[in-house]
C-alpha positions, 0 to 999 in steps of 0.5 A: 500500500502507498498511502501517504504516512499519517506524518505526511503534511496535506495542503488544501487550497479553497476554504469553501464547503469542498475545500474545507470537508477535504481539510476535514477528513485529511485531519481526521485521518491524522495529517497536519493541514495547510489551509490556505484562501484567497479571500480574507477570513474564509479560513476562519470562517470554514474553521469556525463552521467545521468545529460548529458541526464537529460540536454536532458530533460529539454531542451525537456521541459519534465522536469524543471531545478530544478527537473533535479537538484534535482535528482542529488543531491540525488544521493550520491557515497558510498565508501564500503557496510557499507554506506549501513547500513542506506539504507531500500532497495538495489539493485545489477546491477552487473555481472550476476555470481551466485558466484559473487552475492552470496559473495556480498549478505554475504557481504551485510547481514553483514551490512545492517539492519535485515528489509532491502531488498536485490533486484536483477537486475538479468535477468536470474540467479534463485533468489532461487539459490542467496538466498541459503546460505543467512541469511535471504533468505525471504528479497531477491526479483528480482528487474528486471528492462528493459533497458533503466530504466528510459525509459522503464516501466516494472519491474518483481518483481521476488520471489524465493522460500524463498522470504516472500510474504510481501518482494514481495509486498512492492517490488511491490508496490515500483515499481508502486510508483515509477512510473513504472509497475510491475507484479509479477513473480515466480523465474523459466528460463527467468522469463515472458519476456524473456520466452514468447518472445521466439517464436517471434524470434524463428519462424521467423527464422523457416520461414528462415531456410525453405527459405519461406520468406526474413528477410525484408519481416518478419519484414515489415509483423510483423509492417505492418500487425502484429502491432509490433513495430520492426520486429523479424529480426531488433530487434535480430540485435539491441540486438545482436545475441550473446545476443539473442543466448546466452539467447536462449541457457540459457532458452532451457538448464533451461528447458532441451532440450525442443524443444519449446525453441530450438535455431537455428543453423542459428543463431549459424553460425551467432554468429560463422561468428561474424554477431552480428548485429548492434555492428559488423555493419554486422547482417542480415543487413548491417550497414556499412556507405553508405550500402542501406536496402533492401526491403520488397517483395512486389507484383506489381499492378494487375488487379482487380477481376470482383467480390467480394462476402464475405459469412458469418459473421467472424468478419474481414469480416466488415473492409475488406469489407469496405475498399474494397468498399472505393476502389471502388471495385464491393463488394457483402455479402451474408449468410454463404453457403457450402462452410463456411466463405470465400471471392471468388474472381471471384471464387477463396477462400480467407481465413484466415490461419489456421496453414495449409499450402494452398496447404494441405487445398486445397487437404483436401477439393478440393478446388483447386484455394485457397488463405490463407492471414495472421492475421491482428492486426487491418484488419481496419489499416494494411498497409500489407499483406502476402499471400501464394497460394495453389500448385494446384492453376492453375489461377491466384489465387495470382493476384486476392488476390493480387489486392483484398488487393491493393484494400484495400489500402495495399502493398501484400507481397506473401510468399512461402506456410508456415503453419501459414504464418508469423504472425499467427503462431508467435502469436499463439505460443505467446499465447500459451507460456503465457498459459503455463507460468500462467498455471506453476504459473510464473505469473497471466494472467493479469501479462503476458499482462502488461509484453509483452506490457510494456516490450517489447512493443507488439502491445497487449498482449498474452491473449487479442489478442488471445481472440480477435482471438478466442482461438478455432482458436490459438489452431487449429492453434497449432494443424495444426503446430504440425500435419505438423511438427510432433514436441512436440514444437507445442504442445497445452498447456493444459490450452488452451485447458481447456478454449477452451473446456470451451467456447464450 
């Protein structure tokens, strides 16, 4: 392990939230830290603000009033980069401006020891592109922290194309000795995150535009059946709109105009109306004082089917099946017929969705009274379901399904016929991106898992869900989407389509 020694002296420069969470964590583990800011007092301020929410730790017992003591006192204001000289390793938090980053790496480099390495705390700007015009352009690596930095446990550890790979390692390993969980990356547009979270946000409001379902619905369906800790919609109001457009627009024009990275234009009107969200009180929700959330679409209580029958054997079949019998619903199981994989309820279909919407399953294969319901992180916890009915469906296929899940102990949430429903086609297209991302070399496939777990906190990551799903089923889902919207935006990567050619 190459870890820097607990000896090792740290030098943070920005005294902002980032600036001063990675202080935090840096003295925590045990280093001295020079904090230095350009702005008069800022240091102060972030000293005073750190030991206000370390006081909130010790009065939570997580942590003692000597260590709380401890780690402020070893963090040291610095007054001008030549405090630097003693430091092994310094991190920038500044303004994300190349220029500006770039006149502050020649400064460093000027005083700083030729073994010292030079982080940066850069969301989005190239580390290649940082180390240009450097002197030694092997000593500078992403040191991408999530805010809040003490809290949050994801570090990218991000290489240009000049960074040695022991500059990268020992940056790793750092990360992890302090506590944190890193994974590598390589220096290309939003880095893992900011990547692959993409299409979360991006198919939720391809479900608005096409009015198949209120932002409340979205989110209770992702949390409630989906397993996410926030909706798309919630969480784009806590970040900011302007923020996730801006970083949107960043990502699609890195890539050039690739439409899997297209922003949305009702987003755009959003920003331009100054609905940024929680900051303006106003996103897709009002938070002005007194103001009431609105609810999830939720169907009313209907009357049981006269019978159950699950045919086949898909894995989901046990838990629905058990919770439709702990609800004392009349349960039957039987053998895979013609029909394939599917529960019939008084006759009507029920089946998983397939990125097609119901009603062009129901023309392809005359199956006229067919309901398709969402994924299900867990079909043994989900608390919600989405469904969506077939245009053909004369009878009352939505009141069958929907007593059929109630029965299951769920609240039913009927969505106009979208393909993919809402959380099928988020995850496939969550998959699909981190294929794409391992298959480019941005990062391994375990990496991706820890990065969407650790950093924004998804319920699993990309690949072990997907793989629990079945990657035969991500990618016809894909390849449905893509059929039904005729856009490349859907397009299956073709790692994807190797592994899944594989298992066949």
């Amino acid at each position: 392990m190459t870890a820097l020694a607990r000896d090792r002296a740290i030098g943070v420069i920005g005294a902002g939230t980032m600036g001063a969470g990675i202080a935090q964590v840096a003295a925590a583990a045990g280093h001295r830290v020079k904090l230095l800011d350009a702005r008069a007092g800022a240091v102060d301020d972030a000293l005073r603000n750190m030991g206000k929410a370390l006081d909130g730790l010790v009065a939570k017992g997580k942590i003692g009033q000597d260590k709380r003591d401890a780690i402020l006192a070893r963090i040291e204001p610095a007054e001008a980069y030549i405090d630097f000289e003693v430091c092994d390793l310094v991190i920038e938090a500044i303004v994300e401006d190349l220029a500006v980053k770039r006149q502050l790496l020649a400064e460093l480099e000027a005083v700083v020891g030729e073994n010292c390495i030079l982080g940066s705390n850069t969301s989005s700007i190239s580390i290649s592109a940082m180390a240009k015009d450097m002197r030694l352009p092997g000593r500078l690596v992403g040191f991408h922290f999530f805010n809040p930095a003490p809290i949050m446990a994801l570090v990218e550890i991000v290489s240009g194309l000049a960074t040695d790979a022991s500059v990268a390692q020992t940056a790793f390993d750092t990360a992890a000795a302090w506590g944190k969980s890193p994974v590598h990356a390589t220096s290309t547009p939003g880095f893992v995150v900011n990547r692959c979270a993409r299409p979360f946000y991006a198919e939720a409001w391809r479900l608005l535009v096409e009015r198949a379902a209120d932002p409340a619905t979205i989110d209770a369906v992702m949390r409630e059946c989906g397993g996410f800790r926030m909706g798309p919609c919630e969480l784009m109001d806590m970040i900011g709109h302007d923020v996730n457009f801006a970083v949107t627009n960043s990502v699609y024009d890195s890539y050039f105009k690739d439409p899997r990275y297209a922003p949305s234009a009702m987003q755009a009107e959003m920003v331009a109306a100054g609905r940024l969200g929680r900051k303006s009180s106003r996103g897709f929700y009002d938070y002005a004082k007194g103001a009431t959330m609105p609810e999830a679409a939720t169907e009313p209580a209907a009357a049981p089917p006269k019978q159950i029958v699950f045919e086949g054997e898909l894995e989901h079949f046990d838990a629905l099946e058990k919770r439709a019998k702990d609800g004392g619903l009349p349960v039957h199981r039987r053998p895979a017929g013609e029909r394939g994989d599917v529960i019939l309820l008084d006759g009507v279909a029920l089946r998983l969705s397939d990125g097609r919407t119901a009603t062009l399953r129901a023309a392809e294969t005359g199956e006229r009274e067919l309901v398709l319901h969402d994924l299900a992180l867990d079909d043994a916890t989900a608390t919600r379901m989405a469904i969506a009915v077939a245009d053909q469906s004369r009878g009352e296929a939505a009141a069958l399904a929907t007593a059929f899940f109630q029965g299951c102990g769920m609240k039913v949430s009927l969505i106009d016929d979208a393909p993919g429903l809402i959380v099928m086609r988020t995850l496939a297209m969550l998959v699909n991106e981190a294929l794409e991302a391992v298959q480019h070399g941005v990062v391994s496939a375990e990496g991706v898992d820890v990065a969407m777990t650790k950093g924004v906190n998804y319920p699993k990551g990309p690949f072990a869900w997907g793989r629990a799903v079945g990657l035969p089923h991500i990618q016809a889902t894909l390849d449905n989407l893509a059929r039904h919207y005729g856009e490349d935006r859907y397009r299956a990567a073709s790692r994807l389509r190797r592994l899944v050619a594989r298992e066949n």
